[in-house]
C-alpha positions as CSV (number, residue, x, y, z in Angstrom):
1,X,-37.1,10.9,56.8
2,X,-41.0,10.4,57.3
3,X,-41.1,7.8,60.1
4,X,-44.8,7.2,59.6
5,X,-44.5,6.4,55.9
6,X,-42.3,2.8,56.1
7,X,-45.3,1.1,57.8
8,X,-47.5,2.2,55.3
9,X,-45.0,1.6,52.4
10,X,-44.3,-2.6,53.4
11,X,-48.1,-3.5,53.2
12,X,-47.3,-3.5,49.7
13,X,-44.8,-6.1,50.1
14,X,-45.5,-10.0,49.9
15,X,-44.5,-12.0,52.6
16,X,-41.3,-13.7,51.0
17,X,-39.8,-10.1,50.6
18,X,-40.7,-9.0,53.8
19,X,-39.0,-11.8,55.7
20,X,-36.2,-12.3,53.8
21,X,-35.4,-8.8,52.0
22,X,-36.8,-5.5,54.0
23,X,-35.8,-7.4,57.4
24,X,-32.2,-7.5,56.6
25,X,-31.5,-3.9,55.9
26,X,-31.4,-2.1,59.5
27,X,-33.5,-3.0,62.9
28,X,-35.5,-0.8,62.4
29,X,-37.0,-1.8,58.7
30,X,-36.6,-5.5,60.6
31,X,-39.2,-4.4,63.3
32,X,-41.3,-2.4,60.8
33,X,-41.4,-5.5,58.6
34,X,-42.1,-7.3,61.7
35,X,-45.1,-6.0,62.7
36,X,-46.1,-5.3,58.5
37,X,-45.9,-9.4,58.2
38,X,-48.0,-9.7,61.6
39,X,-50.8,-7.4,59.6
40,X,-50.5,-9.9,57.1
41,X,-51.3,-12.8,58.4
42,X,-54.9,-11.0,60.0
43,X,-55.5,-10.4,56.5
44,X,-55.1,-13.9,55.8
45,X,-58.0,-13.9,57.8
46,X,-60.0,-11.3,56.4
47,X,-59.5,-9.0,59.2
48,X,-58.5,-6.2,56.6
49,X,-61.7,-5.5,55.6
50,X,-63.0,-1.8,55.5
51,X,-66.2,-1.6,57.1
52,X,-66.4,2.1,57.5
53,X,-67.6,4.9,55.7
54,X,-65.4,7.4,54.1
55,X,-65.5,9.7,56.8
56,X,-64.3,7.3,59.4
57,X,-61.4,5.9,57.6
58,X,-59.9,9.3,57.4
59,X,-60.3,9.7,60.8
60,X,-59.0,6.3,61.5
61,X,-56.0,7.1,59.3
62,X,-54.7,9.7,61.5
63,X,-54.6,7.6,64.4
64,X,-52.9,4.6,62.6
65,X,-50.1,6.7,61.6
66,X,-49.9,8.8,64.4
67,X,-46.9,7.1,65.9
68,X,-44.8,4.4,64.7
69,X,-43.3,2.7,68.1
70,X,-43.9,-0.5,68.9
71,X,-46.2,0.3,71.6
72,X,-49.2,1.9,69.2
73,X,-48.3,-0.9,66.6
74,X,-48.9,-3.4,69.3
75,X,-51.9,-2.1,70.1
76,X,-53.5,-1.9,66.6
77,X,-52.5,-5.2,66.1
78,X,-54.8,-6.9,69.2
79,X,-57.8,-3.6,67.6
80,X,-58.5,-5.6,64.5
81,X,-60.8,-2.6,64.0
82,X,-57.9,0.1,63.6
83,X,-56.2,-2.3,60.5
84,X,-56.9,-1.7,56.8
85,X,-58.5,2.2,57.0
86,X,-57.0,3.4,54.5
87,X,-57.3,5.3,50.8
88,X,-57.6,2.3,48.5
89,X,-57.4,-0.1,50.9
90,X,-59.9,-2.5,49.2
91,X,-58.1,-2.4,46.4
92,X,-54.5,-3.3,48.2
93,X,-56.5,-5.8,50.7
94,X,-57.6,-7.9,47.6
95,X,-53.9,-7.5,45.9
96,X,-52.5,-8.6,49.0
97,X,-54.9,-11.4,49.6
98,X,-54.7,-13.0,45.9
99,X,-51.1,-13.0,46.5
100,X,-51.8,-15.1,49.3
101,X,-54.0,-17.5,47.6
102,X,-52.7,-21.1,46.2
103,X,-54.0,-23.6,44.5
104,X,-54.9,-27.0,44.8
105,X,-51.7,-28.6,43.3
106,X,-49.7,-26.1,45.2
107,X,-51.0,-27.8,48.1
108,X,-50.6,-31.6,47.4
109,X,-47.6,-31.1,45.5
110,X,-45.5,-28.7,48.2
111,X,-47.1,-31.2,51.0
112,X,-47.6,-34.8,49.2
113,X,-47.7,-36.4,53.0
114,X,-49.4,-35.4,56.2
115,X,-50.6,-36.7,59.4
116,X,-52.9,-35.2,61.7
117,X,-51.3,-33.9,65.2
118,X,-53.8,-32.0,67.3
119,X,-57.0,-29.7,67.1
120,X,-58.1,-26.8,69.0
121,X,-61.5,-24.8,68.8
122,X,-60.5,-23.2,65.4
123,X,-57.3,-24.9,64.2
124,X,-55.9,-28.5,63.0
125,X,-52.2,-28.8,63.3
126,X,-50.8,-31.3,60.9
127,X,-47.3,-32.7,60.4
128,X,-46.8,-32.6,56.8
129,X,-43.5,-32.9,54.5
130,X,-43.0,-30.0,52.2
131,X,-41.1,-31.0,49.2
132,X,-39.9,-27.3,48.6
133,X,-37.8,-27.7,51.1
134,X,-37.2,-31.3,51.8
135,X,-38.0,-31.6,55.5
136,X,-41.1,-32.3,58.1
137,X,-42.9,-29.1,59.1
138,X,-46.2,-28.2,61.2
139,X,-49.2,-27.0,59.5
140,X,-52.0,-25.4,61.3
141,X,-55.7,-24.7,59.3
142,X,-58.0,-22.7,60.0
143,X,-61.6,-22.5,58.3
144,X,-61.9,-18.7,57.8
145,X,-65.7,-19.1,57.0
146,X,-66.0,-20.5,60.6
147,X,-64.4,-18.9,62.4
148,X,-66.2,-15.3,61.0
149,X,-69.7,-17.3,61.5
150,X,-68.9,-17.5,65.0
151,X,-67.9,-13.7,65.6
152,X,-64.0,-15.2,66.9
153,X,-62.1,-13.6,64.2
154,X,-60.6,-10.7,66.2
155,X,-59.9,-13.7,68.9
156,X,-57.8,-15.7,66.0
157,X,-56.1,-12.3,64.6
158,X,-54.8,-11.6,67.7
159,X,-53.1,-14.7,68.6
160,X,-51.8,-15.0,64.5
161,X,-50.5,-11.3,65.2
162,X,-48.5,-12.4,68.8
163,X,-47.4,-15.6,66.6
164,X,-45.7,-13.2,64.4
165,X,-44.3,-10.8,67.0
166,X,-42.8,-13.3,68.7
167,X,-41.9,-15.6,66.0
168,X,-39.4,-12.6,65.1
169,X,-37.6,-12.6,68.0
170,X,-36.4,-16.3,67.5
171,X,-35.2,-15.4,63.4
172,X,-33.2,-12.4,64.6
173,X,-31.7,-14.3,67.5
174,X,-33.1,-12.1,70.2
175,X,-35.0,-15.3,71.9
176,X,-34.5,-18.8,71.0
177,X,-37.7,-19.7,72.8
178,X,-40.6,-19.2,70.5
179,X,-41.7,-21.3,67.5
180,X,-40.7,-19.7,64.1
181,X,-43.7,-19.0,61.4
182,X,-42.1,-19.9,58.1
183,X,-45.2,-18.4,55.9
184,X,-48.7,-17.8,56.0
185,X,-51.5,-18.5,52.6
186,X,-54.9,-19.4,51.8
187,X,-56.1,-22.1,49.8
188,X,-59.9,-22.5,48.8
189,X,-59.9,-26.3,50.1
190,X,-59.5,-27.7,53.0
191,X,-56.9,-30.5,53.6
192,X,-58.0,-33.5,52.6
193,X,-58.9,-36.2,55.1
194,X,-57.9,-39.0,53.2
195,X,-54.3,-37.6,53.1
196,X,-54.0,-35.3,56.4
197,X,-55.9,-37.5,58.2
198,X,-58.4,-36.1,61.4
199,X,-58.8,-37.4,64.6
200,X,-60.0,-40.6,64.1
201,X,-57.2,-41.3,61.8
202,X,-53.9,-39.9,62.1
203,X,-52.0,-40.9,59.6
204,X,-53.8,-42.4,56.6
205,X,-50.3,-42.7,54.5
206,X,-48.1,-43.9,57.1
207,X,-46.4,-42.4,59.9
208,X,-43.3,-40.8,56.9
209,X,-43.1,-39.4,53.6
210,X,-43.3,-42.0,50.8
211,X,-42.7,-40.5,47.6
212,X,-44.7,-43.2,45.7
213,X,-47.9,-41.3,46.9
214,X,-50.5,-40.8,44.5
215,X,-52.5,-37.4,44.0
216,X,-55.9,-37.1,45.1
217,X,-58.6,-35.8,42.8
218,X,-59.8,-32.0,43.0
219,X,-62.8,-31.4,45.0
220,X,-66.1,-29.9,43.5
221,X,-65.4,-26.7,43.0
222,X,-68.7,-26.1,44.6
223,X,-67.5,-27.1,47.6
224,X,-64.7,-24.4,47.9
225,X,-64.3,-22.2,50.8
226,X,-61.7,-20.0,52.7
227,X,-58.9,-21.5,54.3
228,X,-55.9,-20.1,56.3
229,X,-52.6,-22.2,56.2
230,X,-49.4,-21.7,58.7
231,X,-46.3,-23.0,58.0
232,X,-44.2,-23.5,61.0
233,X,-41.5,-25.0,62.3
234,X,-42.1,-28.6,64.0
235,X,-40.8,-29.0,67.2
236,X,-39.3,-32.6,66.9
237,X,-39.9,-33.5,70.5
238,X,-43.8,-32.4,71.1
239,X,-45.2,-30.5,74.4
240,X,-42.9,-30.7,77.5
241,X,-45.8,-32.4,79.2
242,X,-45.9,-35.6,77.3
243,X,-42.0,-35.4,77.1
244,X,-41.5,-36.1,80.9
245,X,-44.4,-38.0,80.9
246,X,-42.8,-40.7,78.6
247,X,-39.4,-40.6,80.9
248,X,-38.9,-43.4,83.3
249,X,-40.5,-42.9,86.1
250,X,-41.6,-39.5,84.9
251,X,-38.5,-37.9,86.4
252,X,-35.9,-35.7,84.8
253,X,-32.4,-34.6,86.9
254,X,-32.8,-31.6,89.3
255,X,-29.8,-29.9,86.6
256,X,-32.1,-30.2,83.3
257,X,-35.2,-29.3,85.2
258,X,-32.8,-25.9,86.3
259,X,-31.9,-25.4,82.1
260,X,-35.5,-25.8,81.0
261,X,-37.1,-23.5,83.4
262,X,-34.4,-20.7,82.7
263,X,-35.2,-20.8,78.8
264,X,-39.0,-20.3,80.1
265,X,-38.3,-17.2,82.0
266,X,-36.3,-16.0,79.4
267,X,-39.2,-16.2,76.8
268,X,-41.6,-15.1,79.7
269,X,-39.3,-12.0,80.1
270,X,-38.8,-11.1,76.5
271,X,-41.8,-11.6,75.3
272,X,-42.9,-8.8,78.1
273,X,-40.6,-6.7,77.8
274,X,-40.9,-6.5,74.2
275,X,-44.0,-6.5,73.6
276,X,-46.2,-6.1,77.0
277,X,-47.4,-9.9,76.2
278,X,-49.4,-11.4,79.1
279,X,-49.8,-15.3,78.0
280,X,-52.4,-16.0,81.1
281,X,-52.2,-20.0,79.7
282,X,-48.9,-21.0,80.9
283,X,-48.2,-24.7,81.5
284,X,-46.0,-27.3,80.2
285,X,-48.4,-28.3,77.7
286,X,-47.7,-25.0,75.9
287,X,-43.9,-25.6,75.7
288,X,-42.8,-27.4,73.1
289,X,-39.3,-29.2,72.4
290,X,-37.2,-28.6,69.8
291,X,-33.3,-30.5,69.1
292,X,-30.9,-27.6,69.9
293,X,-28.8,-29.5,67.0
294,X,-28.8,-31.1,63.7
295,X,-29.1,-34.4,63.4
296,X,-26.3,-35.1,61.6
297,X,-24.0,-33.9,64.7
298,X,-22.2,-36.2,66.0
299,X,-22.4,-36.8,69.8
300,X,-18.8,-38.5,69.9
301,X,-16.8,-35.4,68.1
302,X,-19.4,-32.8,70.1
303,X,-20.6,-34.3,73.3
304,X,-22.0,-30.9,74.6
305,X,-24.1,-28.5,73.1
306,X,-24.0,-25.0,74.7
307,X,-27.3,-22.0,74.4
308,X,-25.5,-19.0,75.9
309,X,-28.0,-16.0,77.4
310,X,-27.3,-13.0,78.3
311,X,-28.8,-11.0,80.8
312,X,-27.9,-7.5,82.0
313,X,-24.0,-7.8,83.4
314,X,-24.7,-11.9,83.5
315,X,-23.9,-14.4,80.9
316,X,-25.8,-17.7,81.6
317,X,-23.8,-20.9,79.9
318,X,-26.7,-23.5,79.2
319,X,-24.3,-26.7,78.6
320,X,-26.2,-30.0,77.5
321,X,-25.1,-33.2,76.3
322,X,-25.9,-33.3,72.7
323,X,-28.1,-36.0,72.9
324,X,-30.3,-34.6,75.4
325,X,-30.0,-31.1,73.9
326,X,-33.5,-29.1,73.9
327,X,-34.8,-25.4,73.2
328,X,-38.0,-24.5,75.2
329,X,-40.4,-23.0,72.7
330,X,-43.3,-20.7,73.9
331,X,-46.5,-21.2,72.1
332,X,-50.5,-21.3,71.6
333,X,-50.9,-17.8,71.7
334,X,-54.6,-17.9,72.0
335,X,-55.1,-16.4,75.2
336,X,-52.3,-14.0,75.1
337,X,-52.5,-9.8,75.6
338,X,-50.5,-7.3,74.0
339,X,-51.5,-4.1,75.2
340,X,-50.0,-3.0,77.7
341,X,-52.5,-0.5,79.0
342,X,-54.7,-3.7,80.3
343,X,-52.1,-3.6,83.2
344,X,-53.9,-3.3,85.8
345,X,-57.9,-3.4,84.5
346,X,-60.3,-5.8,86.3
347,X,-60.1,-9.6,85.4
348,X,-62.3,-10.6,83.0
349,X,-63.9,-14.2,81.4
350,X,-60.2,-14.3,79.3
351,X,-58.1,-14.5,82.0
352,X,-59.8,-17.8,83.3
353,X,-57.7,-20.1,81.0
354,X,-57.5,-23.6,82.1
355,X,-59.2,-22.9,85.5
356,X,-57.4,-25.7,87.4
357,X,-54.1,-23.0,87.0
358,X,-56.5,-20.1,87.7
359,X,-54.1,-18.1,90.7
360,X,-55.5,-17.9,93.8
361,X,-56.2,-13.8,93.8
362,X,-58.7,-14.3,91.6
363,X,-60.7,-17.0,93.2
364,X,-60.1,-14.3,96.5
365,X,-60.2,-11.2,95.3
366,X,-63.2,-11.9,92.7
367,X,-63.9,-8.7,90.2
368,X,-61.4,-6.6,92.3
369,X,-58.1,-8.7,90.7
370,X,-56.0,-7.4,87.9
371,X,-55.0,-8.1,84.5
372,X,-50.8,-8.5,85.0
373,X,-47.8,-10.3,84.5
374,X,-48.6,-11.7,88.1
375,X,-50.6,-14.3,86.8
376,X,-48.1,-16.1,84.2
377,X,-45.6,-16.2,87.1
378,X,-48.3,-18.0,89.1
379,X,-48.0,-20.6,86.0
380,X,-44.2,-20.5,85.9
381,X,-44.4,-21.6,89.5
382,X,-46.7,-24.7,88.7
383,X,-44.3,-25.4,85.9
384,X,-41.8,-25.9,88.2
385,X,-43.1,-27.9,90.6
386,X,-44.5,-30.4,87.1
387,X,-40.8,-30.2,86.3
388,X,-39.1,-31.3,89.8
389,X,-42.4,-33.8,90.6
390,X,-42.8,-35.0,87.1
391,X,-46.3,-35.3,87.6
392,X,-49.2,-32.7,86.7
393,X,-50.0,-30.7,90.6
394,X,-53.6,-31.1,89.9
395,X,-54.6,-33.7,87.1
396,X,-52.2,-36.2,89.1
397,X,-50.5,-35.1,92.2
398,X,-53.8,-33.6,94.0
399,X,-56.6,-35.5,92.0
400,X,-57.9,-37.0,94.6
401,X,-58.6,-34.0,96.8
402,X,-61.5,-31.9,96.6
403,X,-63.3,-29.3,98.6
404,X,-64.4,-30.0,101.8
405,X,-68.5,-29.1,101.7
406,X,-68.1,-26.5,104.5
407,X,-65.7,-24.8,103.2
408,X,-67.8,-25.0,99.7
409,X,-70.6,-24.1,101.1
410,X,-69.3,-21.2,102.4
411,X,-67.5,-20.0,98.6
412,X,-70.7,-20.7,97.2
413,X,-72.5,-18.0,98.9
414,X,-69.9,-15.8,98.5
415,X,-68.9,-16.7,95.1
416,X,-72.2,-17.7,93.1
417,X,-75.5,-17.2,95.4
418,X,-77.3,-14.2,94.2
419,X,-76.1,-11.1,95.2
420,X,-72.7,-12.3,95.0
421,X,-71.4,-8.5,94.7
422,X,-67.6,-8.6,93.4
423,X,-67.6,-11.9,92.3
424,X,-69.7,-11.9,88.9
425,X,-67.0,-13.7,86.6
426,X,-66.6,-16.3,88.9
427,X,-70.2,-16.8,89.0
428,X,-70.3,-17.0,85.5
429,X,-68.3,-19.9,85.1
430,X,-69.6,-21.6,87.6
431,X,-73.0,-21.2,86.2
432,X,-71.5,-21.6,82.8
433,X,-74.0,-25.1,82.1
434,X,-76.8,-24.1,84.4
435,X,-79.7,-22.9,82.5
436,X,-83.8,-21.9,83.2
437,X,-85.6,-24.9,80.8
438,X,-88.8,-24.7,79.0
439,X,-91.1,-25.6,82.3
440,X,-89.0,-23.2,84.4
441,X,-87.1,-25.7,86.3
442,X,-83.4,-25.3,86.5
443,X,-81.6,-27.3,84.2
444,X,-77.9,-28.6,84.1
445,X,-74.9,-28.5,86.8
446,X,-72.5,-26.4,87.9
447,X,-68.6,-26.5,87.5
448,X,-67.0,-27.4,90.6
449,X,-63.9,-26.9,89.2
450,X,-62.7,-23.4,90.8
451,X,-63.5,-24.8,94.1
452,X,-61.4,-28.0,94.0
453,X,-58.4,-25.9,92.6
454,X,-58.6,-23.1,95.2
455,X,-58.9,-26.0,98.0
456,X,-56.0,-28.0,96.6
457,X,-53.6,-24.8,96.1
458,X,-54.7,-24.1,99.7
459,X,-53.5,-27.9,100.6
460,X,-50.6,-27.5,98.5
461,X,-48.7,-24.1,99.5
462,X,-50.8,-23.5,102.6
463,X,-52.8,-20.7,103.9
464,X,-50.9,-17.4,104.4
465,X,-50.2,-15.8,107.1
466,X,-52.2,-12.5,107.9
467,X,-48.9,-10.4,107.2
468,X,-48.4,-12.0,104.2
469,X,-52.0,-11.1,102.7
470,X,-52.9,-8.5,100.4
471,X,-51.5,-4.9,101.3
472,X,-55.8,-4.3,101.4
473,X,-56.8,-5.2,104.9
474,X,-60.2,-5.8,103.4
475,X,-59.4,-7.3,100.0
476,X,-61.2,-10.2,100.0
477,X,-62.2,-10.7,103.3
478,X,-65.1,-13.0,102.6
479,X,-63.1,-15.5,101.7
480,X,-60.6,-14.9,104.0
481,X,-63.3,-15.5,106.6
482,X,-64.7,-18.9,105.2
483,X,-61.1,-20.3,104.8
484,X,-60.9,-19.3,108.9
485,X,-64.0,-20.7,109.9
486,X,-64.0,-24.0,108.3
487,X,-59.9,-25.2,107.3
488,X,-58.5,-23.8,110.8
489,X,-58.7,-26.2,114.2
490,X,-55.2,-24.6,115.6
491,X,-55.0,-21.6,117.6
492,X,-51.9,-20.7,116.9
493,X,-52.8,-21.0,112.8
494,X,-55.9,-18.1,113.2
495,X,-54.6,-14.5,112.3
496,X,-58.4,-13.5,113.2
497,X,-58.1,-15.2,116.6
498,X,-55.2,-13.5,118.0
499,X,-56.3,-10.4,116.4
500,X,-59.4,-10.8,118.1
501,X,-57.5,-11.6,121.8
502,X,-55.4,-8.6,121.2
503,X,-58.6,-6.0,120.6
504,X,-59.8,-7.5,124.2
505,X,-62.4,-10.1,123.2
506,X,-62.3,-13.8,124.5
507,X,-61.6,-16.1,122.5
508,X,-64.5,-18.4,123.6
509,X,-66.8,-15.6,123.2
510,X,-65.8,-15.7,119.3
511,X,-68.4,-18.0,117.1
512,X,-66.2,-18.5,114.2
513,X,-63.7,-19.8,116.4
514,X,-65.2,-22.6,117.6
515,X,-67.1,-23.2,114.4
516,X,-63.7,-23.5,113.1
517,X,-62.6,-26.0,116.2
518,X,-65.2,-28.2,115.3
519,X,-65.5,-28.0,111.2
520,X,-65.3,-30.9,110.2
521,X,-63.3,-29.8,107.2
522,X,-60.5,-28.7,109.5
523,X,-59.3,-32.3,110.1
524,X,-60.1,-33.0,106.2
525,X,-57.8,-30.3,105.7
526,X,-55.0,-31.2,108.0
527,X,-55.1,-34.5,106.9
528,X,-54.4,-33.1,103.3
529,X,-51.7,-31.1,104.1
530,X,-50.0,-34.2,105.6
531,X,-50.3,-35.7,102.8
532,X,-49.8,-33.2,100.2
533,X,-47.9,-30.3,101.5
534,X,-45.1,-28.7,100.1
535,X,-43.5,-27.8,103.0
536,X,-43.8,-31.2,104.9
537,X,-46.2,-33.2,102.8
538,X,-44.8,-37.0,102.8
539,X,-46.3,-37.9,99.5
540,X,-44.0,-39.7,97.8
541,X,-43.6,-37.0,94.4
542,X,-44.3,-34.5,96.8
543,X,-41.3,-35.4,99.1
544,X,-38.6,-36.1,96.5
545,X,-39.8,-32.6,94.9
546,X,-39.0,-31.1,97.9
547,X,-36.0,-33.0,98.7
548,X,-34.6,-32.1,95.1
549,X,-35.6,-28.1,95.9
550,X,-34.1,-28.4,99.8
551,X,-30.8,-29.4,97.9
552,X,-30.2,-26.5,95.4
553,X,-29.7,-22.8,96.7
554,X,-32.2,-21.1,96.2
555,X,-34.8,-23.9,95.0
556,X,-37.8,-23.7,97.7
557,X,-37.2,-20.2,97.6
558,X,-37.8,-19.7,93.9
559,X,-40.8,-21.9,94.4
560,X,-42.6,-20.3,97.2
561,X,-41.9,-16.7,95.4
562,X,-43.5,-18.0,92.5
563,X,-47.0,-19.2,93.7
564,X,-47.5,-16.5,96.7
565,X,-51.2,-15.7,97.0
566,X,-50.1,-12.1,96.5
567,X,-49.5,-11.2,92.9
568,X,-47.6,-8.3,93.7
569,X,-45.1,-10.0,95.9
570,X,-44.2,-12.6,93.0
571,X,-41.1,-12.9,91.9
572,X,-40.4,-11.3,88.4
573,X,-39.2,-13.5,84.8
574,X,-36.6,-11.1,85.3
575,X,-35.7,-11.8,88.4
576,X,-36.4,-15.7,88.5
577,X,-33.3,-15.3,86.0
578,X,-31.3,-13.4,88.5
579,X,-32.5,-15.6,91.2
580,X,-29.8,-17.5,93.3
581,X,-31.2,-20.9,91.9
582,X,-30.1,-19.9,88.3
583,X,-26.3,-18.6,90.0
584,X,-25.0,-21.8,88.8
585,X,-25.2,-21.2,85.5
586,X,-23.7,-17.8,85.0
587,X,-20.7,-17.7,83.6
588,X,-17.6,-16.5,85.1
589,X,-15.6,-13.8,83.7
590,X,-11.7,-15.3,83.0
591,X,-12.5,-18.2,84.6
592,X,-15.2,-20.4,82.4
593,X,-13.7,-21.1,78.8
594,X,-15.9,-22.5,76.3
595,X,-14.6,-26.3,75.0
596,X,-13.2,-26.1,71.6
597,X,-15.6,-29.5,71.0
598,X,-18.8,-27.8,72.1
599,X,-21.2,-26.5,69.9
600,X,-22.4,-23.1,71.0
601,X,-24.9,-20.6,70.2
602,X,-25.2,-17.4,71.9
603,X,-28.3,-14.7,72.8
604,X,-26.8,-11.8,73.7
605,X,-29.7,-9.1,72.9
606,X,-30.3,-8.6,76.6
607,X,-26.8,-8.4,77.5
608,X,-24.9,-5.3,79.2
609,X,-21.5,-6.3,78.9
């Protein structure tokens, strides 16, 4: 059997048959119609397009068909330019793509109601009811025209291609913990307003379906454009964010914060292990909520809903009350990486997400830091902490605090004043608003934001030891230097101090040292730390954090593993599963039997039992 040929052969195939046909025959037609149905949706896009000559699709050809693992299909997937070279392309491209297409009635009459939900820089997400099916769904749009005008459709395909991927995962009951595309098509019209609703009005027909709804009127046909419709499934319960904001008091027990973060290592971990994926935006504002159960489950006849994971020789036994029972989903794929050969390559503008999570090595190390997994564990770890505080670390917790003007003083000429050798992306985005005007004169201000955040995660897990710095004596000793000789007052804190006594210099003799005795920052800083530390900060979230941490094994542990400065020295997703905080929920073997009441559901794809 011709490996090569089944990719080629399920382009052919529409969505519907792909999903619910070709999947079901064998895992391996199921991955192959996997990553077929993920090549749809870019052409939903129009990132099928052939824009080469003859010449070059054959030789383009040979390398799309030279290997059919998931690794090559993962990386053609994130190079739009490798998709759609073939013979007769054009002429599948546009089959494929009028298949897509529906109409204006299709539109109103599958989805009669709507309200608008959220907007990001090339997508509306709607709620809508789609009266195929007879339940609420989301809906996200995208205008293909503008999102081609602006040069960002490679940008969209790839995060509609990892939506797919990992969408997958959740149908075939591989990974709960990723929100499930339900089908992909384009539409000449946009959503109306008056129905959908925008920003400014959310939800022009009420906040539910109403079936007494009348139609609107066809738009001028003038007015038609190209427009990109996901169905998906709509998590009932919104971000995690908002959820334990609108808890009282913002707090959720030490047990369900344990159970949520697991399912978010788990997706972390299969999502990686799959399919390379890097997120680099992790937060609880990209988790969503969904009911493990139906609503029609009754709490008194099953109290207890169970999500059962397995993991190497472990089983993990999730058990929630029914009424408080959630599945993490993973989403907003936007900044995500699926090619695994980035391991390891030198940061660039794309892994400075939301910069108030940037990790610290790359506010140290500059240019030198590396693409890697590190950098979503760095995330994890300020997941956790939003979890067990219930407040955001920076928005809330540290708002107050910002950089001490020594100490940014001293980043700014190492990070921004021309030449700042090694440090260009940081530069860039620091300078992001500045600009030369008309007359010459410097116009706009820079972002300060980098420098509060590297302060505050300097206040908030403390400066490392000299031991526990990069393996690279010299990686990133600028900044090493300026934290020294502004932030530290106490002898016994300054690595370079007693490295300096032990090479047979004095002490007093040393500049830097007493610039650092009398900085005024130093006291700032220690002053901070009291405050906010979370090792003996007496904040009032910051305490009961770590007074909830202190009394589960393994808690601070987990904690501290997850945000060291060192990206290579943080824990794993892997291993944050097999970490002694998650010990309590593995099962064990003849001695935990389920309850014939519970309802249970169980993930066993990892599992080596």
């Amino acid at each position: 059997e011709d490996t090569n040929l089944l990719p080629i052969i399920l382009e052919y195939f529409s969505e519907r048959e792909l999903l619910c046909s070709v999947s079901l025959i064998s895992r391996r037609w199921c991955d192959a119609a996997t990553f077929a149905h993920a090549k749809l949706m870019l052409v939903s896009v129009g990132l099928g397009e052939d824009t080469g000559s003859h010449d070059d699709d054959d030789a383009d050809d040979d390398e799309l068909d030279s290997d059919d693992d998931s690794t090559n299909e993962t990386y053609m997937l994130n190079d739009a330019s490798h998709l759609g070279k073939k013979p007769n392309h054009v002429a599948l491209k546009n089959s494929v793509e009028l298949s897509m297409e529906r109409s204006w009635d299709y539109l109103n009459n599958t989805f009669p109601w709507a309200m608008f939900l959220s907007e990001g820089a090339f997508k509306q997400v709607y709620r809508v009811w789609n009266s195929a099916v007879g339940t609420y769904e989301a809906v996200s749009v995208m205008d293909v025209d503008v999102i081609e005008s602006t040069g960002n459709k490679a940008v969209v395909g790839a995060e509609l291609s990892v939506s797919a991927l990992l969408s997958s995962m959740a149908r075939r009951n591989i990974c709960p913990n990723f929100v499930i595309t339900r089908g992909v098509f384009t539409c000449p019209f946009a959503p109306p307003d008056s129905r959908w609703g925008n920003a400014e009005t959310r939800a022009p027909l009420g906040c539910s379906f109403d079936q007494l709804m009348i139609q609107p009127h066809e738009p001028n046909i003038s007015k038609n454009g190209r427009f990109q419709y996901i169905r998906m499934e709509l998590c009932k319960h919104g971000d995690l964010e908002s959820f334990i904001s609108n808890q009282p008091e913002k707090a959720i027990d030490a047990h369900e914060a344990r159970i949520l973060l697991f399912q978010m290592a788990f997706s972390l971990h299969t999502a990686g292990d799959r399919f390379a994926m890097k997120h680099y935006d992790v937060k609880l504002l990209n988790f969503f909520l969904q009911s493990a159960c139906d609503s029609n489950v009754d709490p008194a006849v099953h109290p207890f809903y169970v999500l059962r994971y397995g993991v190497g020789e472990h089983v993990f036994n999730l058990r929630m009350r029914t009424a408080r029972a959630f599945i993490v989903k993973l989403a907003d794929y936007g900044t995500a990486n699926i090619q695994p050969e980035s391991n390891g390559q030198s940061v660039t503008l794309g892994q400075f997400t939301t910069l108030e999570n940037s990790p610290p090595e790359q506010m140290i190390l500059g240019d030198a830091s590396v693409q890697g997994f590190g950098h979503d564990m760095f995330g994890l770890g300020l997941c956790m902490l939003h979890l067990f505080t219930g407040f955001a670390p920076y928005e809330e917790i540290l708002c107050d605090v910002v950089c001490p003007p020594n100490f940014k003083k001293q980043l700014c000429k190492i990070w921004v004043k021309e030449p700042c050798k090694g440090y260009d992306v940081i530069r860039s985005i620091i300078l992001s608003d500045v600009f030369e005007g008309e007359n010459g004169e410097v116009e706009g201000e820079p972002d300060d934001v980098l420098y509060d955040t590297f302060y505050r995660f300097l206040v908030l897990f403390g400066i490392p030891p000299l031991k526990a710095r990069f393996k690279k004596k010299s990686a990133g000793v600028k900044v090493w230097k300026a934290i020294f000789s502004t932030l530290c007052a106490d002898e016994n804190e300054l690595d370079f101090a007693k490295s300096a006594r032990r090479n047979g210099r004095n002490r007093n003799a040393n500049p830097r040292y007493n610039e650092g005795r009398r900085c005024p920052d130093a006291v700032r800083y220690e002053n901070d730390c009291r405050c906010f530390s979370i090792i003996n900060g007496n904040e009032t979230r910051i305490a009961a954090a770590r007074e909830k941490l202190q009394s589960i094994e393994g808690g601070m542990d987990l904690l501290l593993s997850l945000v060291n400065f060192d990206p290579e020295k943080r824990i794993t997703a892997l291993e944050v599963l097999n970490s002694p905080f998650m010990s309590p929920l593995r099962e064990r073997a003849g001695k935990d039997k389920q309850n014939l009441h519970d309802i249970s559901h169980s993930y066993l794809a990892y599992s080596t039992r």
